[in-house]
C-alpha positions as CSV (number, residue, x, y, z in Angstrom):
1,X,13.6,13.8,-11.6
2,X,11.1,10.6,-11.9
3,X,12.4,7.8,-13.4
4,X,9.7,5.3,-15.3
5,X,9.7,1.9,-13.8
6,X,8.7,-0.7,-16.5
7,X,9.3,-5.0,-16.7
8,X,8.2,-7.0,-19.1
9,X,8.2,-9.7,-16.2
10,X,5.0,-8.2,-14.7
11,X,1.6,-7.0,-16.8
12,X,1.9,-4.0,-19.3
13,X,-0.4,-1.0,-17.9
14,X,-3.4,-1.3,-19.7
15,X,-4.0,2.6,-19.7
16,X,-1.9,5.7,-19.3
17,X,0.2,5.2,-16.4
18,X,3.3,3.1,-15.5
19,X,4.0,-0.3,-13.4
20,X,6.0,2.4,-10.8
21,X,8.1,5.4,-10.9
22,X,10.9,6.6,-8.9
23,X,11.2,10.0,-7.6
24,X,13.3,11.6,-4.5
25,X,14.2,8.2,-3.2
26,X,10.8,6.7,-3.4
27,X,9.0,4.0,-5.4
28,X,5.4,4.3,-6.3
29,X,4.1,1.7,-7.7
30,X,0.4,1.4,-9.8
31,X,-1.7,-0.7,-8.4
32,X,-1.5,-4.4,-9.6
33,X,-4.4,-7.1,-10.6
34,X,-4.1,-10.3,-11.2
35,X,-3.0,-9.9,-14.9
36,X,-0.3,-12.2,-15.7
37,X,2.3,-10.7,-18.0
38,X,1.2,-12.2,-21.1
39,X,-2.4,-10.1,-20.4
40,X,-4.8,-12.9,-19.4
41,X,-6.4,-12.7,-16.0
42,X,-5.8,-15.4,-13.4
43,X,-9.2,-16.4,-12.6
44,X,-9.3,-19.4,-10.3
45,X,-10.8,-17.1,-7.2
46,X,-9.2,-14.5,-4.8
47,X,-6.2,-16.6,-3.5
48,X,-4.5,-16.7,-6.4
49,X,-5.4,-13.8,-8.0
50,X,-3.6,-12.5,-4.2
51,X,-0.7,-14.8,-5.8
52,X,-0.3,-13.0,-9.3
53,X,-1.0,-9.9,-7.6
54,X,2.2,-9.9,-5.7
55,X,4.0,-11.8,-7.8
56,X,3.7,-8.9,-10.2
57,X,4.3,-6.4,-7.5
58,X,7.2,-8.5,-7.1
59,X,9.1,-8.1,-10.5
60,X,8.3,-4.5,-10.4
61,X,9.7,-3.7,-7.3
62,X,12.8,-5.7,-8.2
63,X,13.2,-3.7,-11.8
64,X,13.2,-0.6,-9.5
65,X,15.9,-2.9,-7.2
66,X,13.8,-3.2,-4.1
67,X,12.5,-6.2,-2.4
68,X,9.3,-6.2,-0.2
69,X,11.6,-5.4,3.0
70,X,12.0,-1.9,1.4
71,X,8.2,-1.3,1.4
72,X,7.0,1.5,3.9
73,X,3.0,1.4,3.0
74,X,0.7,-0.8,1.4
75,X,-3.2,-0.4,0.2
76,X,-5.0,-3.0,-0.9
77,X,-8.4,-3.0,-2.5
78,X,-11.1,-5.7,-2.2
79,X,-14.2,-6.5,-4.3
80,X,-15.6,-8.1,-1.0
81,X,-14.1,-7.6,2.2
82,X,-15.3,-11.2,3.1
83,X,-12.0,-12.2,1.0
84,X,-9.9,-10.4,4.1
85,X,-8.8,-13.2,5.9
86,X,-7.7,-15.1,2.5
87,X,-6.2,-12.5,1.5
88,X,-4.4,-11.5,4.5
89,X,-2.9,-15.0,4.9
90,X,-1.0,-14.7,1.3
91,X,-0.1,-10.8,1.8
92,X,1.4,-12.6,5.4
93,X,3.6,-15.3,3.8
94,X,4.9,-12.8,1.3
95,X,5.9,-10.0,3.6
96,X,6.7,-12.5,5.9
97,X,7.8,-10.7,9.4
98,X,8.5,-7.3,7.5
99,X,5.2,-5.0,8.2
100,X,5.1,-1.7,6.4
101,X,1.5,0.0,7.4
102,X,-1.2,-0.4,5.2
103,X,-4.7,0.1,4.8
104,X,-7.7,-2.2,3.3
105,X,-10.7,-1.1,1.6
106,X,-13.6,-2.5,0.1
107,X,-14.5,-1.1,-3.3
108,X,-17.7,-1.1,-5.7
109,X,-15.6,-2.6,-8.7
110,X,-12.0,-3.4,-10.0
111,X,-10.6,-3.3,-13.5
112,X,-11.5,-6.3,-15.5
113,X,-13.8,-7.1,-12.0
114,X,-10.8,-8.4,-10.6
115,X,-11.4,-9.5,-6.6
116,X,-8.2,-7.8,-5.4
117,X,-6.0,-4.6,-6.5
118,X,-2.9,-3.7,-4.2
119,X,-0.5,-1.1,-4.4
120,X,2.8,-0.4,-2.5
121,X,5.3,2.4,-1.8
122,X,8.8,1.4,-0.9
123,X,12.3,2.3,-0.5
124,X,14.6,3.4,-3.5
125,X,18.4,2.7,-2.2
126,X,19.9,2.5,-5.9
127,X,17.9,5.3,-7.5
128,X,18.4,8.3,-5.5
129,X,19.9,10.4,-8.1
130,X,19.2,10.0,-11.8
131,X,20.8,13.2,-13.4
């Protein structure tokens, strides 16, 4: 069974997907731009677009009751990998010393040219059986 993950605390999905979904004891979440949940794009520059991105990862791991200490893998996506470090520094302070693997990539484009998409996969401890 897959249970739909949805907050109105983060950004509605702005195409046919959902914020996350649950199935067998996993959460999946889309990955997140800095959209704030109102719709308008945080554009002061990649820091705090980094911000807004996991404050919305945030809210949706928390509708799915998880925390960043359940998440097992992260990937984020860069519009320049010159915006590492930056970046890096704010994913630190959020995971704090909790580090699931990840990976980084640099990509062509993101949606609505934001400078930084990430996406996570955590833990489900209150969702392991739906039916």
């Amino acid at each position: 069974m897959i249970k739909t993950i949805s907050t109105e605390e983060a950004p509605k999905a702005i195409g046919p997907y959902s914020q996350a979904v649950v199935a067998h004891g996993m959460i999946y979440t889309s990955g997140q731009i800095a959209l704030m949940p109102d719709g308008t794009m945080e554009t002061r520059g990649v820091e705090e677009q980094t911000k807004q991105v996991l404050k919305n990862l945030y809210y949706v791991l928390r509708e799915a009751e998880a925390t960043f200490n359940d998440v097992v893998k992260t990937t984020i996506f860069l519009a320049d990998m010159e915006d590492f470090e930056k970046v890096n520094a704010i994913y630190e302070h959020y995971f704090a010393d909790h580090k699931p693997a990840r990976s980084t990539v640099a990509v062509k484009t993101l949606p609505k040219n934001a400078l930084v998409e990430i996406e996570c996969i955590a833990i489900a401890h209150h969702h392991a059986d739906f039916g």
